[in-house]
C-alpha positions in Angstrom: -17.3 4.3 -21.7 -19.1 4.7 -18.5 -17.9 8.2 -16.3 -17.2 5.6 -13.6 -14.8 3.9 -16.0 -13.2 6.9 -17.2 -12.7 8.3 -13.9 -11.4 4.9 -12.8 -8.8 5.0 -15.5 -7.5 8.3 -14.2 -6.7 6.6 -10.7 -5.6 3.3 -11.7 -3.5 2.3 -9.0 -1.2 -0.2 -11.6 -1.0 3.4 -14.3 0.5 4.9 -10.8 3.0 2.8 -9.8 4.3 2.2 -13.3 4.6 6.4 -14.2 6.2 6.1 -10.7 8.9 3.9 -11.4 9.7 5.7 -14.6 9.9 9.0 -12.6 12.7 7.7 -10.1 14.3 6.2 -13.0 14.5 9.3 -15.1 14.9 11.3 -12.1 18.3 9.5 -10.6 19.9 11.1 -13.8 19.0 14.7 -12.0 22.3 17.1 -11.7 19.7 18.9 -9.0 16.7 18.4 -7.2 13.9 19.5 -8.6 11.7 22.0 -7.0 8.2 21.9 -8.5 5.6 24.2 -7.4 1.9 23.3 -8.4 -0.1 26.4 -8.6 -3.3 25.3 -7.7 -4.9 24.1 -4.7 -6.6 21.2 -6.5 -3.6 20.0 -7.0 -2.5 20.1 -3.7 -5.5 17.7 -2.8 -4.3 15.6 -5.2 -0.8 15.2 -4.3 -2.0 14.4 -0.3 -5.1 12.5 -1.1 -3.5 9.9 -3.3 0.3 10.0 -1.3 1.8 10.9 -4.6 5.1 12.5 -3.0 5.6 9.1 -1.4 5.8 7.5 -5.0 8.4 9.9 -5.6 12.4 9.9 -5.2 13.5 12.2 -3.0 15.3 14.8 -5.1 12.1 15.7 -6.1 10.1 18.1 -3.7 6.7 20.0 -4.2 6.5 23.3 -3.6 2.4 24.7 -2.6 1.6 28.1 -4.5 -1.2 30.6 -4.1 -3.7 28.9 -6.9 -6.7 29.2 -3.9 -8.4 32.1 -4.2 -10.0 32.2 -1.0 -6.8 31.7 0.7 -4.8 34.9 -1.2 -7.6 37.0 -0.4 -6.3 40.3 2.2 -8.2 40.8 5.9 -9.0 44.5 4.4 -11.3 43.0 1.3 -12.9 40.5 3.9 -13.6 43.8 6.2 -15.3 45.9 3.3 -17.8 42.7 2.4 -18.5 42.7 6.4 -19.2 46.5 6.1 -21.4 46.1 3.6 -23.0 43.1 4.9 -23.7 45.3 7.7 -25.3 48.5 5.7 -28.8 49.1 6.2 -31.1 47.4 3.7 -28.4 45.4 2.4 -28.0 41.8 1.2 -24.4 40.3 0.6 -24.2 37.4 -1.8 -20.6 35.3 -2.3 -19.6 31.7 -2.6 -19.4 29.3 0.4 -15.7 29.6 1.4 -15.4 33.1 1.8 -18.3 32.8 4.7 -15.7 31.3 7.8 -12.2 33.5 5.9 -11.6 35.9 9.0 -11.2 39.6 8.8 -9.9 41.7 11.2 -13.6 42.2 12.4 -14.7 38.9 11.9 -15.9 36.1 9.4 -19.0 36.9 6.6 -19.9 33.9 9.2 -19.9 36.1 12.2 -22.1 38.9 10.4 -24.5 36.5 9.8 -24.5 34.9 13.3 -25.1 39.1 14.4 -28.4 39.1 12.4 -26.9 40.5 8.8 -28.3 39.1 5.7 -25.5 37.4 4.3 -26.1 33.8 2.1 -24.0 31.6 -0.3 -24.8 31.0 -3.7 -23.5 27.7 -6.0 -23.7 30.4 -9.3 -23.8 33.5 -9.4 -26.4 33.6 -11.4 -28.2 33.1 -8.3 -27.9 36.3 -7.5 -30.4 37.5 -10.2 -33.0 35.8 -8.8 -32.5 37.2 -5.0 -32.3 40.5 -6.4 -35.5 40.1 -8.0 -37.2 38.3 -5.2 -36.0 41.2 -2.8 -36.6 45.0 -5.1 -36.6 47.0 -2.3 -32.8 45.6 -1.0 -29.6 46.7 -2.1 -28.2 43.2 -3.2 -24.1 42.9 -3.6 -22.3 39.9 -5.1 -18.7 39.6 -3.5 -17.4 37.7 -6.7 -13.6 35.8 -6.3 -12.1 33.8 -8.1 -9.4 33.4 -10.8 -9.7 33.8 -14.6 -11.6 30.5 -14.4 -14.7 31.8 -12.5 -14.6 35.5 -14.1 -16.4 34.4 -17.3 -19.3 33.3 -15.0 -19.5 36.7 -12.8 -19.1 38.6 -16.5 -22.6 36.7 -17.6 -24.1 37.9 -14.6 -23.1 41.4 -15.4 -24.4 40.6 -18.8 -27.9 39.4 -17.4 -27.7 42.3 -15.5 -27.5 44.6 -18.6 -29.9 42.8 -20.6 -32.9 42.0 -17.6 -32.2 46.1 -16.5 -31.8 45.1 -12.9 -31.3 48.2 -10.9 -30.6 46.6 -7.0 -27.4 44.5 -7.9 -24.3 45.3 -7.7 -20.6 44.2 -7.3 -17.6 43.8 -5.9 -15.0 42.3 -7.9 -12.4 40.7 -6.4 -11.4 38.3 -9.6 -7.5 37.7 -9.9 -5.0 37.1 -12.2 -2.3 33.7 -12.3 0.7 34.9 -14.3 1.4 38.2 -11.8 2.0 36.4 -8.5 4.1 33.6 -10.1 6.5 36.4 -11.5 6.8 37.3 -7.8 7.1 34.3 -6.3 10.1 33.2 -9.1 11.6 36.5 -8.7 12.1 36.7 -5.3 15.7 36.0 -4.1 15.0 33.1 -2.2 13.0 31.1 -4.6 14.4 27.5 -5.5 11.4 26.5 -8.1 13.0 25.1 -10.8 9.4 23.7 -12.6 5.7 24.2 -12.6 2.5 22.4 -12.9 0.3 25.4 -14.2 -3.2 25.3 -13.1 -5.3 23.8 -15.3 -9.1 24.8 -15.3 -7.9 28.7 -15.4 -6.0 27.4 -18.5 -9.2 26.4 -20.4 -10.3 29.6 -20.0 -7.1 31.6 -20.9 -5.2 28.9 -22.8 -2.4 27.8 -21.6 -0.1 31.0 -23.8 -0.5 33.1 -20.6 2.7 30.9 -19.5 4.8 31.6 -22.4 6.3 35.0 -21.1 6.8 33.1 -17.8 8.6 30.1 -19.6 10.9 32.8 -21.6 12.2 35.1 -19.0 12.7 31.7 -16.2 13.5 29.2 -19.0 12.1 26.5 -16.3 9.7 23.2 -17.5 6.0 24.2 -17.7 3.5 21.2 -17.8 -0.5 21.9 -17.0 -1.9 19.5 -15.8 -5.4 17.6 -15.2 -6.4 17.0 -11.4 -6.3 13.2 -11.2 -3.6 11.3 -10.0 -2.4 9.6 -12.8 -2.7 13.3 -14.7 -0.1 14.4 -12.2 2.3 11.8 -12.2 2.4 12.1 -16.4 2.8 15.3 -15.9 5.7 14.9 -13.2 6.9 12.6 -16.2 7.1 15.6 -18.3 8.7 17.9 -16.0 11.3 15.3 -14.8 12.1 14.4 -18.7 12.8 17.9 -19.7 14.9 18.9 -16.8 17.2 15.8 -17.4 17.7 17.0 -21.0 18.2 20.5 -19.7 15.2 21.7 -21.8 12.8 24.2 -21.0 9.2 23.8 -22.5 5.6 24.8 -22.4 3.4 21.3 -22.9 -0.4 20.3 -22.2 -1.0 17.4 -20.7 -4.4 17.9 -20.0 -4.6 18.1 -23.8 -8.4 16.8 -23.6 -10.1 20.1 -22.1 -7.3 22.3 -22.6 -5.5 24.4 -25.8 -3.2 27.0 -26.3 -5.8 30.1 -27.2 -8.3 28.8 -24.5 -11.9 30.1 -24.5 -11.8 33.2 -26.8 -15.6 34.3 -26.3 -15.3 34.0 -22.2 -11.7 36.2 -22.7 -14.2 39.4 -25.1 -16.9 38.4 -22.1 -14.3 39.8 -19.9 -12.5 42.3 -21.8 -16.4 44.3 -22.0 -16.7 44.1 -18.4 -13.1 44.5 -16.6 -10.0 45.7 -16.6 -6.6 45.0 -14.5 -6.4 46.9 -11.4 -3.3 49.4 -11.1 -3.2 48.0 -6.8 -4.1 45.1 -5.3 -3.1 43.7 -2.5 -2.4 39.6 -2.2 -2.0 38.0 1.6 1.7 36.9 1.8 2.9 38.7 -1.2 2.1 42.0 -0.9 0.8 44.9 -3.6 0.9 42.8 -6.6 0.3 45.5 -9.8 -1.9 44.8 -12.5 -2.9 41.0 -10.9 -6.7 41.6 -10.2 -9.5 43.0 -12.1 -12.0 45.4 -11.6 -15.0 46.5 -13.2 -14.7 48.8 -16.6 -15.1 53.0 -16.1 -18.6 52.1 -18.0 -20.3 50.2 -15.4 -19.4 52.1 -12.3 -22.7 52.1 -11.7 -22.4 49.0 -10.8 -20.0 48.6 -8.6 -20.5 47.9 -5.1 -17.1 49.6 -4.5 -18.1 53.2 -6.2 -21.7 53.1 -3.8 -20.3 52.2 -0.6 -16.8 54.5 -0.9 -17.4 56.3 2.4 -17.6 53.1 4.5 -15.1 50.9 2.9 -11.6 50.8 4.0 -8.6 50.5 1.6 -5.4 50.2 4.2 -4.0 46.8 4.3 -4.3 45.0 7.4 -1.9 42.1 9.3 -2.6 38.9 9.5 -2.6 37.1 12.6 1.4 36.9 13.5 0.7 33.4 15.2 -0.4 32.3 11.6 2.1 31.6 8.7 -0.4 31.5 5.7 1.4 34.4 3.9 4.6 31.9 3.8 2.8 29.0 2.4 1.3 30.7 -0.2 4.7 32.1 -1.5 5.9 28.6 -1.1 8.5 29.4 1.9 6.9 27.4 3.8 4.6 24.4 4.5 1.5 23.5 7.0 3.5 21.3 9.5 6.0 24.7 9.6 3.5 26.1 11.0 3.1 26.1 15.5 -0.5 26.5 15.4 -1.4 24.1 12.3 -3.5 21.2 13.8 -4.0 23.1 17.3 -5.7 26.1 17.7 -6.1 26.5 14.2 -8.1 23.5 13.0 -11.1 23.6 10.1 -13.9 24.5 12.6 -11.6 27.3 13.9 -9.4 28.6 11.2 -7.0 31.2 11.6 -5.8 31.6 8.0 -7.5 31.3 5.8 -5.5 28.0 4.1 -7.2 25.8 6.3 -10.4 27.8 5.9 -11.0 27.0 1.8 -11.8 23.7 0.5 -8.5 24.3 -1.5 -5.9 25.6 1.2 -2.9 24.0 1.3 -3.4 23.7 5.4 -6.8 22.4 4.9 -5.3 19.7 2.6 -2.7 18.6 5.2 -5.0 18.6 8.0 -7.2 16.2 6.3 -4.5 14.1 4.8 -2.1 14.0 6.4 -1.1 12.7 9.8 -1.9 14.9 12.6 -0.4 14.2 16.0 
């Protein structure tokens, strides 16, 4: 089978409406409405790309999470890549999103637009080769990301090692999925009743870094695979198990993902980093123990250890005008939001959810109907 065909079968519009109709069927035998929060941003695409809340009955409502890493990402992390974007004899490396993510001094964007040598890179593997095309600059990679893109910045560490490549260094700003869900379902106000876990970190991790979630919130778990019809099979799921007042951890993205996950990307890791006592997550606060940061070891490394005196460590406010902190807690949604689709729009962004290709605002603004 062709990858057109395969793809095709993923978004068969027939498959849809049929998962559909056994969704509102299963679903009118519901006690309570069911509250599903999908973790990632991808998933967020999906559900406004395709309409798939449309297809559903109404006592079931989605719920946006903080699965973007861009978008979690705090004003004072932005500021220290600017300040170092901004040292003498400095290049700063990162991924394309983070370039327009504001900080209280400006966007990566701006420091460029002021002269500073800041680029994109696809891989980070990139990186190598601008450090070795430039010897005489200090070259940092700001690497983000959640346990799905770690592996990747852990094999450039590993490059580094091996190639003995003295001008590259990092800052790690990788994050964890399990600690700000047991935030988000702890908090007081939290109606989330089911979960489609993210599913690309879960090929990494496997999908057992759920299991202490499902036992102390006894809610259905499903990870699911981006397409549509993915989703609504795994709507299926969650639907089915809350009707039979069951609680469960299941795969439906059974084809990529397992239980144990990738066990030589988690001991690439585990030589590299280690969980950060602090870190600090926009909307939710100091979130302990939810990011990583590079190993004792290779402090000599770390972009963090070389530019101490000029990085700052206070948290900073976001914009008070802007309600990205609620959306990613789930609190809220875009159209909540007064400046959504005015003055903040993807060629000005003033959160950073409609800055990232995965924001939940970004998502709306695209899909959904602006007046």
């Amino acid at each position: 089978m062709s990858d057109s065909l395969l793809i095709d079968s993923f978004r068969d519009k027939q498959a849809i409406l049929a998962l559909s109709a056994k969704i509102s069927h299963i679903a009118s035998k519901l006690n309570e409405k069911l509250y599903i929060m999908e973790v990632c941003g991808g998933h967020t695409h999906t559900l406004m790309k395709y309409g798939l809340s449309h297809l559903l009955p109404p006592n079931i409502e989605f719920v946006h999470g903080p699965g973007c890493p861009v978008c979690i990402m705090p004003k004072n992390r932005i500021d220290q890549a600017y300040d170092i974007a901004c040292a003498e004899n400095t290049i700063l490396l990162t991924l394309g999103d983070m370039l327009k993510v504001p900080g209280s001094k400006g966007s990566l964007q701006d420091a460029r637009s002021k002269g500073k040598n800041v680029g994109f890179i696809y891989s980070p593997l990139q990186a190598l080769e601008v450090a070795r095309q430039n010897p005489d600059k200090t070259v940092v990679y700001f690497a983000i990301g959640f346990e799905t893109t770690t592996p990747m910045s852990a094999a450039l560490l590993q490059q580094v090692q091996n190639l003995k490549i003295k001008n590259l260094f990092f800052h790690i700003n990788h994050v964890l999925v399990p600690p700000p869900l047991e935030v988000i379902l702890h908090s007081p106000d939290c109606k989330i009743n089911a979960l489609i876990a993210p599913s690309h970190v879960s090929v990494i991790t496997g999908a057992k870094i759920y299991r202490p979630i499902l036992e102390k919130y006894h809610i259905p778990i499903v990870v699911s695979g981006f397409e549509p019809v993915d989703m609504m099979e795994s709507i299926l799921h969650l639907v089915t198990q809350a009707t039979q007042k069951t609680a469960k951890l299941e795969i439906q993205y059974s084809r990529i993902v397992n239980m144990e996950g990738n066990t030589k990307a988690q001991k690439m890791i585990e030589k590299f980093m280690t969980p950060r006592q602090n870190f600090e997550w926009r909307g939710l606060g100091n979130i302990p123990y939810s990011a990583l940061k590079l190993k004792e070891e290779y402090a000599f490394l770390d972009a963090e250890v070389l530019f101490s005196k000029i990085l700052r460590q206070t948290p900073i406010k976001d914009n008070k005008a802007c309600r990205c902190g609620d959306i990613l807690r789930g609190v809220a949604k875009p159209y909540d939001c007064k400046v959504f689709g005015k003055s903040c729009t993807p060629i000005n962004p003033i959160g950073s959810c409609m800055v990232s290709s995965e924001g939940a605002c970004a998502a709306y603004y695209k899909y959904g109907n602006i007046e």
